[in-house]
N, C-alpha and C positions, 0 to 999 in steps of 0.2 A: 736327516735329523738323528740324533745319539738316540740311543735304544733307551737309556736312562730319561734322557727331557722328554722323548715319546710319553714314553707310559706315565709321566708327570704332567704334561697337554692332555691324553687320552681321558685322567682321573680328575682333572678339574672338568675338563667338558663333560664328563659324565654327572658331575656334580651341579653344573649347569646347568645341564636338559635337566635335570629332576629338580632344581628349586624352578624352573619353569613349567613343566608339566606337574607341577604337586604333588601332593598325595594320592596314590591308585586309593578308589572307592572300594571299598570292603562290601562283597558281594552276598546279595539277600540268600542265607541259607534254607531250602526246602525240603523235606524226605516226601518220598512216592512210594509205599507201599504196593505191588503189585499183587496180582491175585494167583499168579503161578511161576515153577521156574523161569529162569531167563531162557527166552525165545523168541519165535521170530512174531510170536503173539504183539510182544510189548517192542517192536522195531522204531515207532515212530518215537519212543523214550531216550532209548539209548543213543538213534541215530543224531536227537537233540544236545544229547550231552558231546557227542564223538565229534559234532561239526561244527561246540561251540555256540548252538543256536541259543542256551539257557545262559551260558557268560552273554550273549550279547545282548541278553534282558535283565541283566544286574546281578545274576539267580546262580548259587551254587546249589546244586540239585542232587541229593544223594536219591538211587534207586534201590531201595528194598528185593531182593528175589523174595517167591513165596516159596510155597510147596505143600504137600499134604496136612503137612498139623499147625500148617497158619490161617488163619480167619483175619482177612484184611478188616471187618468190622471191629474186633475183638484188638486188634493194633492199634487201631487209631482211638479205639474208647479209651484205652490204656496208654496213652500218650507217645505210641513210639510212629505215627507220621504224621503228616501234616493233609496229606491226600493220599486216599485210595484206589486201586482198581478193582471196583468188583461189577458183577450180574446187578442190574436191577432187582428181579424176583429176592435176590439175596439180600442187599440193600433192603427193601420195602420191606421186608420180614424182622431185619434187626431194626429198623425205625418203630416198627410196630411192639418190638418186646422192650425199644426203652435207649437205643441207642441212637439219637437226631442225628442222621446222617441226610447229606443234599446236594443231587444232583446238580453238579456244575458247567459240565461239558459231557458232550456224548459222542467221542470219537467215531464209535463202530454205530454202522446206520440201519446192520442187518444181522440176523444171527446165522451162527456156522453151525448152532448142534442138531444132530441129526440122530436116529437108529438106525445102527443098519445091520440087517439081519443073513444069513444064507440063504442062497434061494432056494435050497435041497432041503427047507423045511417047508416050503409051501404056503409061506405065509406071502401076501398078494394086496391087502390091505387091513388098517389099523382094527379094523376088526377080527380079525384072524388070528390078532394078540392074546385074544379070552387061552386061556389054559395053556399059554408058552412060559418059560424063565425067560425075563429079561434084564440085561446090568443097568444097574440106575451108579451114577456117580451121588453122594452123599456131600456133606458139609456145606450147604447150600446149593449144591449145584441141583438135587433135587425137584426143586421147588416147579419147575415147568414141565416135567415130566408128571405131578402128579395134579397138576392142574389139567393136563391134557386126558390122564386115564379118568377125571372124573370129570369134563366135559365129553366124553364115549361112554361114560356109565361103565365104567370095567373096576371093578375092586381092586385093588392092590395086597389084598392082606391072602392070594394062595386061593380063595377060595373057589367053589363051583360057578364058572365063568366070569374065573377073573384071571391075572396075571399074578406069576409067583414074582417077587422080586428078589433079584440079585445085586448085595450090593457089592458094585462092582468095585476094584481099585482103578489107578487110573495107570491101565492100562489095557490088554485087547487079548487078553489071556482068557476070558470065557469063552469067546464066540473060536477062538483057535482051535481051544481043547474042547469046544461044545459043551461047554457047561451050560450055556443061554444060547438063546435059538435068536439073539437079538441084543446088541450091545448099543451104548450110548458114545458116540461117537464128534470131535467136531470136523468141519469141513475141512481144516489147515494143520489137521494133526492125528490122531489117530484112525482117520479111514486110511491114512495112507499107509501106517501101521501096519494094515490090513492085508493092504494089497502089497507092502512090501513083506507081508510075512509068508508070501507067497499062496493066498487067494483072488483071484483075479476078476474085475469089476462085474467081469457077465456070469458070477457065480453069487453075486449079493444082490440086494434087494434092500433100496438105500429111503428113509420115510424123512424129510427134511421140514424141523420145523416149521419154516417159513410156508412151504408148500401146504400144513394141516391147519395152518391161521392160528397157530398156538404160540406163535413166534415170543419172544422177550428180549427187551434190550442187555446186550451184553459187554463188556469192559465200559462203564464210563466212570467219569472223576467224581468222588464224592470228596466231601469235607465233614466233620460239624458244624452244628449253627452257629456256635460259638466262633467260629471262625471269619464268618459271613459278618460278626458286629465289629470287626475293627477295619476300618477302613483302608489302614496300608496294608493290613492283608489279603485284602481281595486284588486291591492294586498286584501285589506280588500273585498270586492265584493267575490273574488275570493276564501278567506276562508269561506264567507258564503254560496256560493253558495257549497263549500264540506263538510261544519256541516249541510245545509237543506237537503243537500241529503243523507247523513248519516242517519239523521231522517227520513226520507223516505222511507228507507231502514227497516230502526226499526221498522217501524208503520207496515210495509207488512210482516214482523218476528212475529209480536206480535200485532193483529189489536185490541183486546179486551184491550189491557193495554195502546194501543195508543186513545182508545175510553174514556177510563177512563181521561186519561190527557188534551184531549180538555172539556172536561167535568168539569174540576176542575177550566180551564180557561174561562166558560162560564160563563159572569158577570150576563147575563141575567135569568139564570136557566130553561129557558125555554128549554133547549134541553135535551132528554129523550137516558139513557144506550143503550134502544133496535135499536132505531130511529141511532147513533153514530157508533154504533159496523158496523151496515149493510151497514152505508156510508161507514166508513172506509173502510171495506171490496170490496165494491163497487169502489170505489176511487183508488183501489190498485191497480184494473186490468186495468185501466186510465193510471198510471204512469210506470207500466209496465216493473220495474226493472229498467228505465230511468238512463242512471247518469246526466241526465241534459244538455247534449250537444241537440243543436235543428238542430233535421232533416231534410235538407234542401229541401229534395223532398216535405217532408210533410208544410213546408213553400211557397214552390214554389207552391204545390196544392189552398194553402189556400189563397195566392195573384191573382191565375188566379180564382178561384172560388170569390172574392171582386173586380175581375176588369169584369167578366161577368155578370152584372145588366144592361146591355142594355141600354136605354137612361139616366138610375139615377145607376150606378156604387155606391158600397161603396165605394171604392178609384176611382181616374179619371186615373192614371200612376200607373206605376211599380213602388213599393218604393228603394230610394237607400239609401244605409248604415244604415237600419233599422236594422239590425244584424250586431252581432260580434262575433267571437272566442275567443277575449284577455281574457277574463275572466275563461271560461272555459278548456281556453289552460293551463294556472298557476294553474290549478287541478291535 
Protein backbone atom coordinates (compact mmCIF):
# COMPACT_ATOMS: atom_id res chain seq x y z
CA UNK A 1 0.00 0.00 0.00
CA UNK A 2 1.42 3.74 -1.05
CA UNK A 3 2.50 5.45 2.19
CA UNK A 4 -0.04 8.44 0.99
CA UNK A 5 -3.60 5.97 0.65
CA UNK A 6 -2.04 4.40 4.12
CA UNK A 7 -2.37 7.06 6.23
CA UNK A 8 -5.68 8.08 4.17
CA UNK A 9 -7.18 4.10 5.22
CA UNK A 10 -5.37 4.71 8.78
CA UNK A 11 -7.47 8.36 9.31
CA UNK A 12 -10.81 7.22 7.95
CA UNK A 13 -10.56 4.04 10.27
CA UNK A 14 -9.73 6.19 13.03
CA UNK A 15 -12.70 8.18 12.22
CA UNK A 16 -14.70 5.03 12.18
CA UNK A 17 -13.80 3.42 15.45
CA UNK A 18 -14.72 6.79 17.23
CA UNK A 19 -18.25 7.57 15.35
CA UNK A 20 -18.57 3.76 16.74
CA UNK A 21 -17.20 3.95 20.19
CA UNK A 22 -18.68 7.61 20.72
CA UNK A 23 -18.01 10.12 22.91
CA UNK A 24 -15.47 9.08 25.99
CA UNK A 25 -17.53 9.99 29.23
CA UNK A 26 -16.20 13.05 31.11
CA UNK A 27 -15.00 11.57 34.25
CA UNK A 28 -16.75 12.63 37.88
CA UNK A 29 -14.23 15.14 39.35
CA UNK A 30 -13.27 14.67 43.27
CA UNK A 31 -10.53 16.54 45.61
CA UNK A 32 -8.99 14.38 48.83
CA UNK A 33 -7.71 16.63 51.28
CA UNK A 34 -5.17 14.78 53.21
CA UNK A 35 -4.25 15.25 56.63
CA UNK A 36 -0.31 15.26 56.27
CA UNK A 37 2.62 15.30 53.70
CA UNK A 38 2.54 12.74 50.96
CA UNK A 39 3.67 9.48 52.35
CA UNK A 40 3.37 6.20 52.73
CA UNK A 41 0.52 7.06 55.46
CA UNK A 42 -1.92 8.03 52.48
CA UNK A 43 -0.50 4.60 49.97
CA UNK A 44 -3.79 3.18 49.41
CA UNK A 45 -4.76 6.96 47.76
CA UNK A 46 -2.16 7.33 45.56
CA UNK A 47 -1.72 3.73 44.67
CA UNK A 48 -5.65 4.14 43.37
CA UNK A 49 -4.84 7.05 41.22
CA UNK A 50 -1.22 5.18 39.77
CA UNK A 51 -3.30 1.81 38.89
CA UNK A 52 -6.10 3.67 37.46
CA UNK A 53 -8.48 2.19 40.14
CA UNK A 54 -10.51 5.77 40.42
CA UNK A 55 -10.51 6.13 36.22
CA UNK A 56 -12.16 2.74 36.37
CA UNK A 57 -14.94 4.33 38.67
CA UNK A 58 -15.76 7.17 36.36
CA UNK A 59 -13.71 9.53 39.15
CA UNK A 60 -10.94 11.92 38.36
CA UNK A 61 -9.52 12.41 41.86
CA UNK A 62 -7.14 15.10 42.56
CA UNK A 63 -5.18 14.43 46.08
CA UNK A 64 -4.42 17.38 48.20
CA UNK A 65 -0.88 17.05 50.39
CA UNK A 66 -1.24 18.48 53.92
CA UNK A 67 1.32 19.70 56.21
CA UNK A 68 1.73 21.67 59.40
CA UNK A 69 -0.46 24.97 58.87
CA UNK A 70 -3.33 22.98 56.94
CA UNK A 71 -6.50 21.80 59.03
CA UNK A 72 -8.21 19.40 56.73
CA UNK A 73 -11.46 20.61 58.60
CA UNK A 74 -10.87 24.27 57.96
CA UNK A 75 -10.29 23.06 53.82
CA UNK A 76 -13.32 21.46 53.44
CA UNK A 77 -15.42 24.23 55.50
CA UNK A 78 -13.89 26.64 53.13
CA UNK A 79 -14.63 24.76 49.97
CA UNK A 80 -11.33 23.67 48.74
CA UNK A 81 -12.20 19.45 48.99
CA UNK A 82 -14.73 17.45 48.62
CA UNK A 83 -13.32 14.77 51.36
CA UNK A 84 -11.00 14.75 54.04
CA UNK A 85 -8.40 12.69 56.07
CA UNK A 86 -8.42 13.45 59.43
CA UNK A 87 -8.31 11.82 63.31
CA UNK A 88 -11.64 11.19 64.68
CA UNK A 89 -10.89 13.11 68.08
CA UNK A 90 -10.16 15.92 65.58
CA UNK A 91 -13.12 15.55 63.38
CA UNK A 92 -15.64 15.33 66.77
CA UNK A 93 -14.13 18.40 68.13
CA UNK A 94 -14.67 20.56 64.70
CA UNK A 95 -18.28 19.06 64.51
CA UNK A 96 -18.84 20.09 67.90
CA UNK A 97 -17.63 24.01 67.40
CA UNK A 98 -19.87 24.20 64.21
CA UNK A 99 -18.29 22.51 61.36
CA UNK A 100 -20.82 19.01 60.16
CA UNK A 101 -18.35 16.97 59.28
CA UNK A 102 -19.33 12.73 58.68
CA UNK A 103 -17.64 9.82 58.96
CA UNK A 104 -17.98 7.84 55.85
CA UNK A 105 -15.46 5.09 55.66
CA UNK A 106 -12.85 4.25 58.17
CA UNK A 107 -9.81 2.76 56.51
CA UNK A 108 -7.37 2.43 59.48
CA UNK A 109 -8.93 -0.16 62.16
CA UNK A 110 -6.26 0.56 64.74
CA UNK A 111 -4.15 3.48 65.96
CA UNK A 112 -0.35 3.85 65.43
CA UNK A 113 0.37 6.86 68.07
CA UNK A 114 2.33 6.06 70.64
CA UNK A 115 4.91 7.90 73.49
CA UNK A 116 7.97 6.88 73.64
CA UNK A 117 10.29 7.82 75.98
CA UNK A 118 14.27 6.79 77.05
CA UNK A 119 14.69 4.33 79.28
CA UNK A 120 17.66 6.31 81.17
CA UNK A 121 14.85 8.36 82.66
CA UNK A 122 13.25 5.65 84.47
CA UNK A 123 10.15 6.08 83.66
CA UNK A 124 8.43 2.29 83.62
CA UNK A 125 4.73 3.23 83.58
CA UNK A 126 2.00 6.05 82.74
CA UNK A 127 2.27 7.03 86.06
CA UNK A 128 5.73 7.88 86.38
CA UNK A 129 4.79 10.76 83.78
CA UNK A 130 3.59 13.10 86.99
CA UNK A 131 6.71 15.80 86.98
CA UNK A 132 8.45 14.66 83.34
CA UNK A 133 8.35 17.21 79.92
CA UNK A 134 6.55 15.64 77.54
CA UNK A 135 5.92 16.60 73.38
CA UNK A 136 2.45 16.59 72.56
CA UNK A 137 1.86 17.36 68.76
CA UNK A 138 -0.76 20.31 68.65
CA UNK A 139 -3.46 21.20 65.74
CA UNK A 140 -5.64 18.48 66.58
CA UNK A 141 -3.53 16.05 67.09
CA UNK A 142 -3.78 16.82 70.79
CA UNK A 143 -6.91 15.79 71.56
CA UNK A 144 -6.01 11.93 72.81
CA UNK A 145 -3.30 12.78 74.56
CA UNK A 146 -5.12 14.92 76.78
CA UNK A 147 -7.96 12.80 77.17
CA UNK A 148 -5.64 10.11 78.49
CA UNK A 149 -3.73 12.61 81.07
CA UNK A 150 -7.14 13.28 82.40
CA UNK A 151 -8.40 9.79 82.62
CA UNK A 152 -4.87 9.23 85.12
CA UNK A 153 -5.62 12.35 86.86
CA UNK A 154 -2.20 13.99 85.87
CA UNK A 155 -2.61 17.91 85.15
CA UNK A 156 -1.21 19.20 82.07
CA UNK A 157 -0.69 22.70 82.92
CA UNK A 158 3.25 22.12 84.77
CA UNK A 159 2.03 21.71 87.92
CA UNK A 160 2.84 19.63 91.37
CA UNK A 161 2.23 16.24 89.88
CA UNK A 162 1.51 16.69 86.79
CA UNK A 163 3.22 16.73 83.43
CA UNK A 164 4.92 19.87 81.75
CA UNK A 165 3.85 20.01 78.18
CA UNK A 166 6.01 20.42 75.23
CA UNK A 167 4.66 21.37 72.29
CA UNK A 168 6.28 19.40 70.14
CA UNK A 169 6.95 20.00 66.29
CA UNK A 170 6.59 17.23 64.17
CA UNK A 171 9.46 16.04 64.44
CA UNK A 172 11.83 13.92 67.12
CA UNK A 173 14.05 16.71 68.02
CA UNK A 174 13.12 16.86 71.94
CA UNK A 175 13.56 13.37 72.95
CA UNK A 176 17.36 13.52 70.75
CA UNK A 177 18.28 16.73 72.40
CA UNK A 178 16.42 15.63 75.74
CA UNK A 179 14.42 18.48 75.91
CA UNK A 180 11.31 15.86 76.95
CA UNK A 181 11.92 12.73 78.78
CA UNK A 182 9.04 11.49 76.37
CA UNK A 183 7.84 12.37 72.79
CA UNK A 184 4.53 11.64 70.83
CA UNK A 185 5.36 9.41 68.26
CA UNK A 186 3.52 7.09 65.49
CA UNK A 187 4.10 3.51 64.87
CA UNK A 188 5.10 3.99 60.77
CA UNK A 189 6.82 7.17 61.20
CA UNK A 190 8.77 8.80 63.66
CA UNK A 191 9.79 5.95 66.10
CA UNK A 192 11.64 5.01 63.30
CA UNK A 193 13.08 8.43 63.32
CA UNK A 194 14.31 7.56 66.38
CA UNK A 195 15.91 4.52 66.01
CA UNK A 196 17.22 5.86 62.68
CA UNK A 197 18.68 8.84 64.56
CA UNK A 198 20.82 6.52 66.06
CA UNK A 199 19.03 5.44 69.49
CA UNK A 200 18.29 1.82 69.54
CA UNK A 201 14.83 0.04 70.61
CA UNK A 202 16.39 -1.45 73.90
CA UNK A 203 17.31 2.05 75.03
CA UNK A 204 13.46 3.30 74.80
CA UNK A 205 10.44 2.68 76.54
CA UNK A 206 7.64 2.73 74.07
CA UNK A 207 3.54 3.46 75.95
CA UNK A 208 1.08 2.49 72.84
CA UNK A 209 -2.12 3.91 72.83
CA UNK A 210 -3.85 0.99 71.92
CA UNK A 211 -2.26 -0.95 74.70
CA UNK A 212 -3.61 2.12 77.61
CA UNK A 213 -7.41 1.60 76.03
CA UNK A 214 -7.17 5.22 75.13
CA UNK A 215 -6.86 4.31 71.70
CA UNK A 216 -8.93 6.69 68.84
CA UNK A 217 -9.69 6.27 65.41
CA UNK A 218 -7.34 7.73 63.08
CA UNK A 219 -7.30 8.71 59.01
CA UNK A 220 -10.88 8.20 57.99
CA UNK A 221 -13.05 9.99 55.31
CA UNK A 222 -15.15 12.70 56.38
CA UNK A 223 -17.48 14.77 54.19
CA UNK A 224 -20.13 17.42 55.07
CA UNK A 225 -23.63 16.94 55.44
CA UNK A 226 -24.41 18.72 52.80
CA UNK A 227 -22.89 16.48 50.75
CA UNK A 228 -24.65 13.32 51.97
CA UNK A 229 -28.10 15.23 50.51
CA UNK A 230 -27.42 14.82 46.94
CA UNK A 231 -27.66 11.60 45.75
CA UNK A 232 -25.20 11.46 42.70
CA UNK A 233 -22.87 12.33 45.29
CA UNK A 234 -22.65 9.88 47.47
CA UNK A 235 -23.05 7.50 44.41
CA UNK A 236 -19.55 9.33 43.42
CA UNK A 237 -18.34 9.13 47.24
CA UNK A 238 -19.31 5.70 47.11
CA UNK A 239 -17.18 4.73 44.13
CA UNK A 240 -14.25 6.33 45.80
CA UNK A 241 -14.41 5.04 48.71
CA UNK A 242 -14.15 1.28 46.63
CA UNK A 243 -11.11 2.44 44.26
CA UNK A 244 -9.31 3.68 47.86
CA UNK A 245 -9.84 0.61 49.18
CA UNK A 246 -9.02 -1.41 46.30
CA UNK A 247 -5.76 0.55 46.63
CA UNK A 248 -5.42 -0.34 49.88
CA UNK A 249 -5.59 -3.57 49.27
CA UNK A 250 -2.80 -3.19 46.40
CA UNK A 251 -0.34 -1.31 48.67
CA UNK A 252 -0.70 -4.51 51.55
CA UNK A 253 -0.14 -7.07 48.26
CA UNK A 254 2.80 -5.10 47.15
CA UNK A 255 4.07 -2.66 49.95
CA UNK A 256 7.65 -2.01 48.15
CA UNK A 257 5.86 -1.00 44.61
CA UNK A 258 3.16 1.00 46.68
CA UNK A 259 6.46 2.73 48.29
CA UNK A 260 7.69 3.45 45.04
CA UNK A 261 4.55 5.34 43.87
CA UNK A 262 4.01 7.67 46.85
CA UNK A 263 7.66 8.29 46.19
CA UNK A 264 7.12 9.51 42.66
CA UNK A 265 4.26 11.69 44.14
CA UNK A 266 6.55 13.42 46.53
CA UNK A 267 6.93 17.02 45.17
CA UNK A 268 9.16 17.62 47.92
CA UNK A 269 11.82 14.78 47.56
CA UNK A 270 12.54 14.75 50.74
CA UNK A 271 11.21 11.27 51.52
CA UNK A 272 13.72 8.32 51.30
CA UNK A 273 12.84 4.40 49.49
CA UNK A 274 13.94 2.84 52.99
CA UNK A 275 12.07 5.43 55.33
CA UNK A 276 8.43 4.52 52.60
CA UNK A 277 8.76 0.92 52.30
CA UNK A 278 8.83 0.52 56.31
CA UNK A 279 5.83 3.01 56.67
CA UNK A 280 4.03 1.37 54.19
CA UNK A 281 4.64 -1.89 55.77
CA UNK A 282 3.91 -0.25 59.13
CA UNK A 283 0.67 1.42 57.94
CA UNK A 284 -0.65 -1.98 56.50
CA UNK A 285 -1.13 -3.64 59.85
CA UNK A 286 -3.14 -0.13 60.88
CA UNK A 287 -5.58 -0.78 57.99
CA UNK A 288 -5.76 -4.26 58.53
CA UNK A 289 -7.48 -5.78 55.61
CA UNK A 290 -10.26 -2.97 56.51
CA UNK A 291 -12.96 -2.61 53.64
CA UNK A 292 -13.58 0.64 55.13
CA UNK A 293 -16.89 0.11 56.83
CA UNK A 294 -16.16 1.95 60.45
CA UNK A 295 -16.56 -0.11 63.42
CA UNK A 296 -18.87 1.20 65.68
CA UNK A 297 -17.72 -0.35 68.95
CA UNK A 298 -14.35 1.08 68.00
CA UNK A 299 -16.29 4.62 67.43
CA UNK A 300 -18.29 4.22 70.47
CA UNK A 301 -14.74 3.51 72.37
CA UNK A 302 -13.14 6.64 70.85
CA UNK A 303 -16.41 9.06 71.89
CA UNK A 304 -16.45 7.87 75.47
CA UNK A 305 -12.53 8.02 75.68
CA UNK A 306 -13.19 12.43 74.12
CA UNK A 307 -16.06 12.76 76.48
CA UNK A 308 -13.81 11.36 79.71
CA UNK A 309 -11.47 14.58 80.19
CA UNK A 310 -13.06 15.56 83.37
CA UNK A 311 -13.60 19.22 83.79
CA UNK A 312 -12.15 20.20 79.98
CA UNK A 313 -13.64 17.09 77.79
CA UNK A 314 -12.52 17.05 74.09
CA UNK A 315 -16.18 16.89 73.13
CA UNK A 316 -18.86 18.24 75.96
CA UNK A 317 -21.98 15.52 74.36
CA UNK A 318 -22.32 12.43 72.68
CA UNK A 319 -22.20 13.38 68.90
CA UNK A 320 -25.12 12.68 66.77
CA UNK A 321 -25.26 11.88 63.15
CA UNK A 322 -21.62 12.11 63.03
CA UNK A 323 -21.64 8.65 60.99
CA UNK A 324 -23.19 7.03 58.23
CA UNK A 325 -23.60 3.92 56.36
CA UNK A 326 -25.00 5.43 52.89
CA UNK A 327 -21.88 5.53 51.42
CA UNK A 328 -20.43 2.33 52.24
CA UNK A 329 -23.77 0.46 51.98
CA UNK A 330 -23.56 1.41 47.76
CA UNK A 331 -20.09 -0.82 47.99
Amino acid sequence: MALAKWKTWAAASAVSAGLIAGPAHALDELTLQLKWVTQGQFAGYYVAADKGFYEEEGLDVTIKPGGPDIAPPQVIAGGGADVIVDWMPSALASREKGVPLVNIAQPFQKSGMMLTCRKETGITSPEDFRGRTLGVWFFGNEYPFLSWMSQLGIPTDGSDGGVTVLKQGFNVDPLLQKQADCISTMTYNEYWQVIDAGIPAEELVVFKYEDQGVATLEDGLYVLESSLEDPAMVDKLARFVRASMKGWAYAAENPEEAADIVLENDATGAQTEKHQVRMVSEINKLVDGSTGVLDMDAYQRTVDTLLAGGSDPVITAAPEGATTTVVTDKM
